[in-house]
C-alpha positions in Angstrom: 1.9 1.9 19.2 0.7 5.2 20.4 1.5 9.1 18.1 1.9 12.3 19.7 -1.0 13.0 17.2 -2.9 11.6 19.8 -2.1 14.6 22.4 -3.5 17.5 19.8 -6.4 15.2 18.2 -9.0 17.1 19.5 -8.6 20.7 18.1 -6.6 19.2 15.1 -9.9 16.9 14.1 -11.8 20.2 14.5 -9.6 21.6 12.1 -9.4 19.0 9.6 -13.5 18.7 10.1 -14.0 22.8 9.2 -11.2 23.1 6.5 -13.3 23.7 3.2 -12.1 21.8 0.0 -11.8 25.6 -1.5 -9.8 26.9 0.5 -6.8 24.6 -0.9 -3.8 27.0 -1.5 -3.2 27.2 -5.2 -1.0 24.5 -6.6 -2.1 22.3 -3.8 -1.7 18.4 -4.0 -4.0 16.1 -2.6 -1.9 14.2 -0.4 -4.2 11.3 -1.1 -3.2 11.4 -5.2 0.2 12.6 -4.1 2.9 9.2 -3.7 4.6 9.3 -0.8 7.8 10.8 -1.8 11.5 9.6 -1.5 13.7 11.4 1.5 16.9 10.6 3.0 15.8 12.0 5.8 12.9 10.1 6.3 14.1 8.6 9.5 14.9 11.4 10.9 11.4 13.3 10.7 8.0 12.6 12.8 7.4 9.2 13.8 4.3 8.2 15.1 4.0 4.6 15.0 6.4 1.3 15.2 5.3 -2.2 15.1 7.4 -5.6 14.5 6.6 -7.9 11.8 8.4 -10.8 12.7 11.9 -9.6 12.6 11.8 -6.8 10.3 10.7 -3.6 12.2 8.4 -0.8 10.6 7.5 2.3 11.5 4.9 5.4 10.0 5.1 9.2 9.8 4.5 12.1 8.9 3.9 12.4 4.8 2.9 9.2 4.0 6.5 7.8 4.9 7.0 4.2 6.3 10.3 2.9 7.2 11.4 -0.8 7.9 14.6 -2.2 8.9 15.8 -5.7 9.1 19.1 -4.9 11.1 17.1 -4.4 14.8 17.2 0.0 14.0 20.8 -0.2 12.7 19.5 1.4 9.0 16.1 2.0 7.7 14.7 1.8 4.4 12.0 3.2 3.0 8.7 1.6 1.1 6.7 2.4 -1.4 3.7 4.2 0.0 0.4 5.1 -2.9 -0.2 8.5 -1.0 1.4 11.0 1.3 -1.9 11.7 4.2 0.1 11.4 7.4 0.4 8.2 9.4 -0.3 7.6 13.1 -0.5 3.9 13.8 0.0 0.4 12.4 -0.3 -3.2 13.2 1.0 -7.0 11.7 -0.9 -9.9 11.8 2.4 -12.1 11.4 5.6 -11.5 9.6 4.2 -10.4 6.4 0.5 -9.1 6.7 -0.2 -5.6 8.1 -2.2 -2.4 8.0 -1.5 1.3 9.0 -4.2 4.1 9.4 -4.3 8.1 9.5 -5.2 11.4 8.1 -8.3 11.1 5.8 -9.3 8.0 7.5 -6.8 6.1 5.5 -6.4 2.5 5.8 -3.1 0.8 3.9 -2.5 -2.7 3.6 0.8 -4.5 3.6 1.5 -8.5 2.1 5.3 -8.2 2.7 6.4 -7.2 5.8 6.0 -3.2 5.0 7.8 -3.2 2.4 5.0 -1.8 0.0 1.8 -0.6 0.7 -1.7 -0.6 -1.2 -4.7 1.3 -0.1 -8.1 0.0 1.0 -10.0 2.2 2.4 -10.3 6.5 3.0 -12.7 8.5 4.0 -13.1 10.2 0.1 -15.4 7.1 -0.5 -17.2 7.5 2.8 -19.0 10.7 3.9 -19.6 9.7 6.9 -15.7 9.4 7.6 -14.5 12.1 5.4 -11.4 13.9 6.5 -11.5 12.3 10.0 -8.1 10.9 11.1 -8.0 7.1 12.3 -6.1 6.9 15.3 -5.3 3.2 15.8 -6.1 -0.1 14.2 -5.9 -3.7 15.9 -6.3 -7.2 14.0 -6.6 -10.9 14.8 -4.8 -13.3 13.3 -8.5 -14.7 11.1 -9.0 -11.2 10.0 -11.4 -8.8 11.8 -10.3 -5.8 12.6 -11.0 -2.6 13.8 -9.9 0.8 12.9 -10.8 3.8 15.6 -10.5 7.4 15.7 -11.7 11.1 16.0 -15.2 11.6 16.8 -15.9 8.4 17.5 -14.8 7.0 14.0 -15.1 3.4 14.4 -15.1 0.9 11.2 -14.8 -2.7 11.2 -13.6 -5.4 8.5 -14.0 -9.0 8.8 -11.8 -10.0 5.5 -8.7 -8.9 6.5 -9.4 -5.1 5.4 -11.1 -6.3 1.6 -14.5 -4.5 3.0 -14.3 -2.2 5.5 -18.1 -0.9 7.3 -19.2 1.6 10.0 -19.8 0.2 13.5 -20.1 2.8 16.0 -23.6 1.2 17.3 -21.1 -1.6 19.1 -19.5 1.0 21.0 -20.8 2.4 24.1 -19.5 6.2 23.0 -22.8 8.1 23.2 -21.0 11.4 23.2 -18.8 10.7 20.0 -15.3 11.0 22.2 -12.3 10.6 20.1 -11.4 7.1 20.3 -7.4 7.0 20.8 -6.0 3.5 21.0 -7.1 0.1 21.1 -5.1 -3.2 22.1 -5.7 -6.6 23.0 -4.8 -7.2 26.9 -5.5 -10.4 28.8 -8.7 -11.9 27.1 -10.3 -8.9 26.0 -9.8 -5.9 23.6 -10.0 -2.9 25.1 -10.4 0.7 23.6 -9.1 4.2 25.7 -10.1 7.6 24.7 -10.9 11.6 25.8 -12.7 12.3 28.9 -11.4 8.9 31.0 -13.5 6.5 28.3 -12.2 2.8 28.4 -14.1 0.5 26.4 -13.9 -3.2 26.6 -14.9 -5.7 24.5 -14.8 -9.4 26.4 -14.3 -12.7 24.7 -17.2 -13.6 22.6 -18.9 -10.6 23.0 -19.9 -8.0 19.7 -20.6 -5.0 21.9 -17.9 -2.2 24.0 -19.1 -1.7 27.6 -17.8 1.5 28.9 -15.8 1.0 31.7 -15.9 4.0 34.7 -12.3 5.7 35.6 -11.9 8.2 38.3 -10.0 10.7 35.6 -11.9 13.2 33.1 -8.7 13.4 31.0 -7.7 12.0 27.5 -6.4 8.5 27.8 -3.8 7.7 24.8 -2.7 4.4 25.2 -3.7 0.7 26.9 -0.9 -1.9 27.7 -0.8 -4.7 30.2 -0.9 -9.0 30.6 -2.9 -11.5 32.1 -2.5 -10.0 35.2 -2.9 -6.1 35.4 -4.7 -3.7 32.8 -3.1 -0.5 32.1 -4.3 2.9 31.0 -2.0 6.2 30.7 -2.4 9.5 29.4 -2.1 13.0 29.4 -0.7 14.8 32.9 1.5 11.9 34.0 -1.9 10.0 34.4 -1.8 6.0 34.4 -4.5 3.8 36.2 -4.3 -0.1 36.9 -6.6 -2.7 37.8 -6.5 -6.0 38.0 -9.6 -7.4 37.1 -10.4 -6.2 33.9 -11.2 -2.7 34.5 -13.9 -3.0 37.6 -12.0 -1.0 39.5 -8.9 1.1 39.3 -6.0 2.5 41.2 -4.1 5.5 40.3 -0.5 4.8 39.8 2.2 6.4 40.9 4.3 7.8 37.7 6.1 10.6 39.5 5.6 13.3 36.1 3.3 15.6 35.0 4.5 14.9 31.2 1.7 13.4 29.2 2.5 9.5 29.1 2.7 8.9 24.7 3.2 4.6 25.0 3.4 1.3 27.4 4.8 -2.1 27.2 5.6 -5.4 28.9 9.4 -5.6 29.2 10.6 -9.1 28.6 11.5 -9.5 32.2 7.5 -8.7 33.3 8.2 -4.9 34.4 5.5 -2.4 32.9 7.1 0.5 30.9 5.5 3.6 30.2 7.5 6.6 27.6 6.5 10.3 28.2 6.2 12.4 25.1 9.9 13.7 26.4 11.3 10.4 26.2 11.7 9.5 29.8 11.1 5.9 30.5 9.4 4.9 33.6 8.9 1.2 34.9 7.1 -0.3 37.8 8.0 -3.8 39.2 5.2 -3.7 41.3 2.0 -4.6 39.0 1.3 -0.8 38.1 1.2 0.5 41.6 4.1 3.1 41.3 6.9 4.0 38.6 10.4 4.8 38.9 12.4 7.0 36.2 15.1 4.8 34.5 18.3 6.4 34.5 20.5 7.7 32.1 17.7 8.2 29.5 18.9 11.3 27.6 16.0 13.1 27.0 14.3 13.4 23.4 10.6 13.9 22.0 8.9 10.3 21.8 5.3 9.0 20.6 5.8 5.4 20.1 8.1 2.8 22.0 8.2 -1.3 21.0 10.5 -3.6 23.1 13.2 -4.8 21.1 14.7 -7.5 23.5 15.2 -7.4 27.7 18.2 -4.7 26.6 16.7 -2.3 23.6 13.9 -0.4 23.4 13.1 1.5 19.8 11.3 4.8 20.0 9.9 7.1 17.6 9.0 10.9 17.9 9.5 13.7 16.5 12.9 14.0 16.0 12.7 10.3 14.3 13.7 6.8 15.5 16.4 5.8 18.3 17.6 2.5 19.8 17.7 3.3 23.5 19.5 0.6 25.7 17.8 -0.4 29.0 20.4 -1.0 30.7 
């Protein structure tokens, strides 16, 4: 799922790229030595990321914090996490395996269910990565993977995250555009990022073909099915096409708010959550969105489907289970 990280990636990746080991306040801890630390409110702070693995549902944050719960949201629990870099996205393979990337270009690695964590890759080893945040991370069910981020951070593992290497020469990101989200749609993998970039990766295929939008902006998420692709970002923007990205129509979202995460309801409808928490859905394929109603409003950068009545979402304020209905 998709972080509100996502909306200030630019100039905070410029930070985090010109911040000086020296100038570390005195009594600073590096967040990478530093265990994520115990907090009763951990539930209740930034979110940025939810998944589902299997049944149990988990969720990252701020401070190295990842929450799971296996009553559908009712209480949350949290794991035991080796460092406390923040955490913007995470993925399961099935019920028990699963990664989650961030700050540092951290990778974690899961075995059961998100309960713990272990590391297996940050950017300390690699200077090429350094203090570059990973943004999102997507895996198969054999084990190759991808992890994507600022700058055009892209590293690849075909051993379920064991090895981990550089592989920005199979990405058609000549510029180095911050890479923002990736997801399986349809066939093919796709990858959205700054300055309209959607990348696509077909079936078979090793290399991303860029993909021209008719939008300049910073795309933050990718959802969709078989049927219609669908890209959404900052300004209300959303785009949808239905063959694969060859050509695009913009959608009508009805908001200016910058669009944080997408699904596929269980009933087919497409949903997309603005970083305020209204949730808009279109019946029609993409073509236009209607406002749900009775949404209260509330901060939100990740949204997963829970069944055709509940939707969890995570922001800033921590995680809710909205009814649909």
């Amino acid at each position: 799922m998709f972080s509100v990280f996502r909306l200030l990636a630019p100039a905070l990746a410029v930070a985090l790229s010109m911040s000086p080991a020296s100038a570390a306040p005195a009594g600073f801890v590096d967040p990478l030595v530093l265990p994520a630390q115990p907090s009763p409110l951990a539930s209740r702070t930034l979110v940025n990321g939810v998944a589902a693995a299997g049944k149990r549902l988990v969720a990252v944050g701020q401070r190295g914090h990842v929450l799971y719960s296996d009553d559908q949201g009712g209480s949350w629990r949290q794991a035991s996490v080796p460092l406390s870099t923040d955490l913007v996205a995470l993925t399961f393979a099935d019920a028990h395996e699963g990664w989650a990337v961030g700050h540092d270009a951290v990778v974690l690695h899961t075995t059961d269910g998100g309960a713990s964590w272990r590391r297996q890759y940050d950017g300390r080893r690699d200077v090429l990565a350094g203090d570059k945040p990973l943004l999102d991370i997507w895996f198969d069910n054999a084990g190759h993977g991808l992890a994507i981020g600022a700058f055009g951070l892209a590293l690849r593992s075909d051993d379920r995250g064991r090895s981990w290497r550089h592989c920005e020469e199979l990405l058609d990101n000549p510029r180095a555009l911050h890479l923002n989200a990736i997801r399986m749609v349809g066939d093919a993998l796709y990858i959205v990022g700054e300055q309209g970039l959607v990348l696509r990766r077909t079936a078979g295929a090793e290399r991303f073909e860029a993909l021209p939008t008719p939008y300049q902006g910073s795309f933050l998420g990718v959802t969709g099915d078989a049927r219609t692709l669908l890209v959404y970002g900052l300004r209300g923007t959303a785009l949808h096409s239905e063959d694969g990205g060859r050509n695009w129509q913009r959608a009508n979202t009805g908001t200016q708010t910058g669009l944080t995460a997408g699904a596929v309801l269980a009933d087919g409808a497409l949903l997309l959550v603005s970083q305020s928490g209204q949730l808009l859905r279109s019946r029609d394929g993409g073509a236009s969105f209607a406002p749900m109603a009775g949404i209260p409003p509330g901060s939100a950068a990740a949204a997963l489907p829970l069944d055709s009545q509940r939707l969890l979402i995570g922001g800033a304020r921590g995680l809710r289970v909205q009814p649909l209905k």
